[in-house]
C-alpha positions in Angstrom: -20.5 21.3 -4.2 -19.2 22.6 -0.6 -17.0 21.3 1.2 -20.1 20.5 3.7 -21.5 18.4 1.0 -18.4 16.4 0.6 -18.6 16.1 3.9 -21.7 14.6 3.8 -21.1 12.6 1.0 -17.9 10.6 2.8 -20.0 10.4 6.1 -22.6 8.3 4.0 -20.7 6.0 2.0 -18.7 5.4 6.2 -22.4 4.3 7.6 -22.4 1.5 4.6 -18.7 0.8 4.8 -17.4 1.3 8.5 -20.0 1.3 10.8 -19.8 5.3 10.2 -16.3 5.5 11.7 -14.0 7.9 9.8 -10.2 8.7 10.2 -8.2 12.2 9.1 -6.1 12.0 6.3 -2.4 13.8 5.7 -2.6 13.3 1.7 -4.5 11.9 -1.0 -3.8 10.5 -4.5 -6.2 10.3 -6.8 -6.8 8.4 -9.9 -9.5 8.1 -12.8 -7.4 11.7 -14.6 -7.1 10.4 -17.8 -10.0 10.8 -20.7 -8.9 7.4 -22.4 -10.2 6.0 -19.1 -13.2 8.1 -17.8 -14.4 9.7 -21.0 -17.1 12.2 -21.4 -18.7 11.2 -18.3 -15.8 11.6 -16.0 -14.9 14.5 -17.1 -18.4 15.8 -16.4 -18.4 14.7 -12.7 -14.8 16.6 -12.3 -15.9 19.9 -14.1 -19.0 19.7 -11.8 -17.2 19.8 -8.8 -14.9 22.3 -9.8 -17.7 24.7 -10.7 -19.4 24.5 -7.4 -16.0 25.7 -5.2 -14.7 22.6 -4.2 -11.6 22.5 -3.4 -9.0 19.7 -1.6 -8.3 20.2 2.2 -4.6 18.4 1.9 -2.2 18.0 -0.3 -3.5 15.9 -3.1 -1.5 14.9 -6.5 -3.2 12.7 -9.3 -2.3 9.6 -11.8 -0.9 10.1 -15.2 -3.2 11.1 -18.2 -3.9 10.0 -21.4 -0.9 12.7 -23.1 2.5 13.1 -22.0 4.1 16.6 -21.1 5.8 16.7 -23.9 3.7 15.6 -26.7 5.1 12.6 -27.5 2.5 10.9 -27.5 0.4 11.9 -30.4 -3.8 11.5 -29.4 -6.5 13.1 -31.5 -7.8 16.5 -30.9 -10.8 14.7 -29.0 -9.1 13.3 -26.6 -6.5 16.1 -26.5 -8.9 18.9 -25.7 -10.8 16.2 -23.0 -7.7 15.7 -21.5 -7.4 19.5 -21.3 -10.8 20.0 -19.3 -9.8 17.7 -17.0 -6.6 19.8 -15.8 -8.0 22.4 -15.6 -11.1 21.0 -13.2 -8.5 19.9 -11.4 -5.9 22.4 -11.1 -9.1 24.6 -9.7 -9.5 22.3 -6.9 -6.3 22.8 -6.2 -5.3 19.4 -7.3 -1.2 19.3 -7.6 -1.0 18.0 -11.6 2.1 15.9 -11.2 0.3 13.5 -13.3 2.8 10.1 -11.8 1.7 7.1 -10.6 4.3 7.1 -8.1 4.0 9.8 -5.9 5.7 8.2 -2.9 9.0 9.3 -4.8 8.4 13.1 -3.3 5.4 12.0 -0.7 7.5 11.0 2.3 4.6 9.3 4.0 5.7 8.1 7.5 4.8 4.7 9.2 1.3 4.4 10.9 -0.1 8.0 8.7 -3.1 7.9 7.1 -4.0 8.5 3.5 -6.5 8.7 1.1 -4.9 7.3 -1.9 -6.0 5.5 -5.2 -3.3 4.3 -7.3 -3.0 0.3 -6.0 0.6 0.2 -7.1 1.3 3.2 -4.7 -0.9 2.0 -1.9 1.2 -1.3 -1.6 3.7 0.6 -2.1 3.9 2.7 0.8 1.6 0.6 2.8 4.3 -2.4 2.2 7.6 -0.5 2.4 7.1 2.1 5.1 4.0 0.8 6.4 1.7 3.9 6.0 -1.9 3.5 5.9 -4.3 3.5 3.0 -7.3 1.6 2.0 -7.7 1.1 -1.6 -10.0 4.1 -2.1 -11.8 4.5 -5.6 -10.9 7.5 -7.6 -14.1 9.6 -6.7 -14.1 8.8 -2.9 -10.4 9.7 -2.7 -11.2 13.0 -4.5 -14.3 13.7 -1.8 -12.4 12.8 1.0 -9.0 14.7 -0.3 -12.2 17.5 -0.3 -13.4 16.5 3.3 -9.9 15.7 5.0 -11.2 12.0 6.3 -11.8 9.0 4.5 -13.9 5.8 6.0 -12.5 3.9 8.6 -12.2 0.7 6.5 -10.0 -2.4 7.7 -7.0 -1.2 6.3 -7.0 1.6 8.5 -6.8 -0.5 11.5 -3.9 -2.3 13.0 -6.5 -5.7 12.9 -7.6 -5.3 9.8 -3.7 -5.7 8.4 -3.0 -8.9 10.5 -1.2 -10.8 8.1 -3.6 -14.0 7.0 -1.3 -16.2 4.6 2.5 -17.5 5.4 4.5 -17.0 1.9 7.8 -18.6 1.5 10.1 -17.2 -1.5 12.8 -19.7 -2.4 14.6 -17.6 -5.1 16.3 -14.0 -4.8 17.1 -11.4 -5.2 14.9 -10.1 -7.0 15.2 -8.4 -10.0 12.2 -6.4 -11.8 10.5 -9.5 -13.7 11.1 -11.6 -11.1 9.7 -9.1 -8.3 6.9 -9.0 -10.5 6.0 -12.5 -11.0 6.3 -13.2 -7.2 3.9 -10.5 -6.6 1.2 -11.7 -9.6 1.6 -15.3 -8.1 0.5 -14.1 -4.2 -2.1 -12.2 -5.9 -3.2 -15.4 -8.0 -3.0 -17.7 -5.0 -4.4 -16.4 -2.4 -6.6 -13.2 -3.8 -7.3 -11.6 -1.2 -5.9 -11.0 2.8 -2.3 -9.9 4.1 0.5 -12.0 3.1 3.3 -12.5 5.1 6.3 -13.1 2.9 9.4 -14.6 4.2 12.6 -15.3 2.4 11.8 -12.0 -0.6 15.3 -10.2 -1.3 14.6 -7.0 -3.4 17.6 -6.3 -5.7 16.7 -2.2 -5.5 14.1 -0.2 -6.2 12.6 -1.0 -9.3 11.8 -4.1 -8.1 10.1 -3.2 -4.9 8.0 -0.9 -7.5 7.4 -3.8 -9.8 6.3 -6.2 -6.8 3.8 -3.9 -5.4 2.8 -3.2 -8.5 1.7 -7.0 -9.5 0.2 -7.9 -6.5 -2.6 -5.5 -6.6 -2.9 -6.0 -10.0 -3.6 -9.6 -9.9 -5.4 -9.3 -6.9 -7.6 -7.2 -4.7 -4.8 -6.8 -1.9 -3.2 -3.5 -1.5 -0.5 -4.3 1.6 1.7 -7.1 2.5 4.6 -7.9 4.9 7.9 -8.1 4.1 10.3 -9.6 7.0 12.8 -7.6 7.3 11.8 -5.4 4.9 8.4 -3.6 6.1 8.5 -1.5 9.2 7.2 -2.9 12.5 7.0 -6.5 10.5 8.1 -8.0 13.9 5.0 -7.2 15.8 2.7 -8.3 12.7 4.7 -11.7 12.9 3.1 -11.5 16.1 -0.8 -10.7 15.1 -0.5 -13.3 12.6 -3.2 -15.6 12.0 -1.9 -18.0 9.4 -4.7 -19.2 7.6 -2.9 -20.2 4.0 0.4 -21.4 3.7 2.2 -21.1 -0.1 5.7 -21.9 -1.3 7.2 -20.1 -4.6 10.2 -21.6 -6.6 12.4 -20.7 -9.0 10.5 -23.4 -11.1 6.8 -21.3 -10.6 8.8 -18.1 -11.7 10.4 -19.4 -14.5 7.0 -21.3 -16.1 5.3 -17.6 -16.1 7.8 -16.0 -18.2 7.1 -17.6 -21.7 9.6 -17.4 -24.6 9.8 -13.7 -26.2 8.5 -13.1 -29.5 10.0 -10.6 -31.6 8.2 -6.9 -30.4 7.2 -3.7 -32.8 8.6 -1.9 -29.2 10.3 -2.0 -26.1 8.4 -0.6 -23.0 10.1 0.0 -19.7 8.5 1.8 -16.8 5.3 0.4 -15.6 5.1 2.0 -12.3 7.2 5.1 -13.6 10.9 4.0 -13.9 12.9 5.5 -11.2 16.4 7.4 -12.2 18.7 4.4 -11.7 16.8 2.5 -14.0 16.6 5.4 -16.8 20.3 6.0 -16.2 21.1 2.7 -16.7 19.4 1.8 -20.4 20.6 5.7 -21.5 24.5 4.1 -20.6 23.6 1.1 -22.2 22.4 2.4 -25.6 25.2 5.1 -25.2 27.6 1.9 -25.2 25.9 0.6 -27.6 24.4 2.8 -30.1 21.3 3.1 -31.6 18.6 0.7 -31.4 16.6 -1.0 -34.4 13.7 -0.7 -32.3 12.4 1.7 -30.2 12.7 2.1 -26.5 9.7 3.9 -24.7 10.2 4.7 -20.7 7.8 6.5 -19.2 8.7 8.2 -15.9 7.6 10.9 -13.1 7.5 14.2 -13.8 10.6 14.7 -11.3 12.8 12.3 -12.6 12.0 13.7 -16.6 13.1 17.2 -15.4 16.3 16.0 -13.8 17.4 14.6 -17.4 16.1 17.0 -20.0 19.3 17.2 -21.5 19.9 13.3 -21.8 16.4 12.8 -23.3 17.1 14.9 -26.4 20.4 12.9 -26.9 19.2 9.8 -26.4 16.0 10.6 -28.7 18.9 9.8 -31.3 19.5 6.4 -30.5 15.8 5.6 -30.6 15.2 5.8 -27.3 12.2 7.9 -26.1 11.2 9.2 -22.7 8.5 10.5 -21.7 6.5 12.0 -18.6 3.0 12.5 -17.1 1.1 9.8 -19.3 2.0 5.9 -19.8 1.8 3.1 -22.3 -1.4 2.0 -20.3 -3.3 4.8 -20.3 -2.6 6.6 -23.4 -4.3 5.3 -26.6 -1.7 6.1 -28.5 -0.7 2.3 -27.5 -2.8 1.0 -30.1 -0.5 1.7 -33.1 1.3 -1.7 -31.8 1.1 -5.2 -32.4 3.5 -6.5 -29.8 5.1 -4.3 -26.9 7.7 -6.6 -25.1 7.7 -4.8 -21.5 9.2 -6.2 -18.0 6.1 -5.0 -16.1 3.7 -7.4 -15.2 1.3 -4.7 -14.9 1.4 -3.8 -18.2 1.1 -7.4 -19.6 -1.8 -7.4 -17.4 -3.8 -4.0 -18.5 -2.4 -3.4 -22.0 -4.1 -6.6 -23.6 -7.6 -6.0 -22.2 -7.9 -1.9 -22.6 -5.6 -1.6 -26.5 -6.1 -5.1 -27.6 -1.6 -5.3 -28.0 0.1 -7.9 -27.2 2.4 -7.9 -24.4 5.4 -10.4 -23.8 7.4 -10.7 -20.1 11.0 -10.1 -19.7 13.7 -9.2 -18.0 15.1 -5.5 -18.6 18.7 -6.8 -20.0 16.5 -9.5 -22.7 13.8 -6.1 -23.4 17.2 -4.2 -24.6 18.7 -7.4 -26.7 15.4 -7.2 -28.4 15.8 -4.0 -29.1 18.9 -4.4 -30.9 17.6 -8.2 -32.2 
């Protein structure tokens, strides 16, 4: 496949989608990498490509896989040696294999640039925060357009098509991690689908902006809302609004999602990848503390896991294991667990429906009491 016929390809799917109407594209980000996910088939479609000279026209990075870089988690030589195909398809389209599933730590994306990306967690997150532009793009059309360099023009390339369509009022803050989360799930549950515009939302730092876009386009199809104060230019999309729904969430709607806590087999923190204050912060609290009766799992981006080598060793010996490149959701390696007890409401989402584990909410300082309960 040439780049001609990915080309061609994108061109098609923008006469169905966009009235043919295409835009250029800085980056792209694409997912669908690991063989827990797209199996035999997927791995087919990728080695096809490959073989034909394809090859990415910008700088384009991909979503964890089903195995970690270090082998952590253990998978069976099937999935192993599918997950190996798939690297190297990619790494001969010039993919970058960062294998994170938040590449907006190292992608600087500026406001009002396009992108081809197809992580949801990452869109929001950049389309929220810094108010770059990407559509939710499925894994094989952000590959062909990462090929092509342009992408359909679809709404949320447009400064119309992001006019915020519901007024959210948050009543509770700041916002830590769970909470962030919650708020997020409980847009995405209420209104489905349009641009919130959410008033009164204190994030407590960075984890929790991660966490909140996160939930939202996991519980519902929207990739981008508005932050006041917090998302750039969110004065002049005050002014495009066209309120059309109108919600209020309490401290009361937060606190009757998060259930009480069974006891878990583990501990799972960093669903998106935990950044380096969080990681930092559980390796000073086990150091404090000592070893845990049960283990601790962060998973967390390739960059971060190289800046801390050294302290994942040590902390290996408190039961506390950190990992890179793969997560708790994609790797099937989940399924040795009966209970994971996790303050991502992504992962309660996702890990239920693909490993059949039970996942219970809360917050990161109740996860590490757990851990020593």
């Amino acid at each position: 496949m040439s780049r001609e016929y990915a080309r061609e390809m994108v061109l098609r799917i923008a006469d169905a989608v966009s009235g043919g109407e295409v835009v250029p594209v800085e980056t792209a980000h694409i997912s669908g990498v690991s063989y827990f996910t797209i199996g035999e088939y997927g791995v087919e479609f990728l080695e096809f490509l490959a073989s034909s000279g394809a090859r990415v026209s910008v700088f384009t990075t991909s979503n964890p896989a089903a195995i970690d870089l270090s082998g952590l988690l253990q998978v069976d030589e099937r999935v192993a040696e599918g997950q190996s195909r798939i690297s190297k398809a990619l790494r001969s389209m010039g993919v970058s294999i960062f294998y994170t599933c938040a590449p907006y730590e190292f992608i600087l994306t500026k406001p009002r640039t396009y992108h081809a990306w197809a992580e949801s967690n990452a869109i929001t997150y950049i389309n929220t925060f810094r108010d770059s532009w990407s559509d939710k793009n499925p894994g094989p059309l952000a590959l062909l357009g990462a090929i092509a360099g342009f992408v359909p023009k679809t709404a949320l390339y447009t400064l119309d098509g992001r006019r915020p369509t519901a007024a959210v009022e948050v009543n509770i803050g700041p916002l830590g991690p769970l909470e962030a989360g919650v708020v997020g799930a409980l847009i995405g549950e209420r209104i489905g689908s349009g641009v919130p515009y959410i008033k009164g939302a204190v994030f407590a730092d960075e984890e929790s902006r991660r966490e909140f876009a996160a939930a939202l386009s996991t519980y519902s199809a929207m990739v981008f809302a508005v932050v006041e104060g917090a998302t750039p230019n969110w004065r002049q999309y005050l002014e495009l609004a066209d309120f059309r729904d109108k919600i209020q969430i309490s401290a009361e709607d937060i606190a009757s999602y998060v259930r009480d806590v069974e006891t878990p087999d583990v501990v799972y923190i960093g669903c998106p990848f935990a950044d380096l204050e969080t990681v930092l912060q559980i390796v000073a609290e086990v150091r404090r503390r000592g070893p845990t009766k049960r283990p601790v799992y962060i998973s967390t981006s390739p960059g971060v896991y190289r800046q801390i080598q050294r302290l994942v060793e040590e902390v290996s010996g408190y039961n506390v294991k950190i990992f890179s490149g793969a997560c708790l959701v994609v790797s099937p390696y989940t399924r040795r667990f009966r209970v994971i007890a996790t303050d991502s409401l992504k992962a309660m989402f996702y890990i239920p429906k693909l490993h059949g584990v039970r996942v219970v909410p809360c917050r990161r300082e109740e996860c590490l009491e757990l851990a020593y309960a």
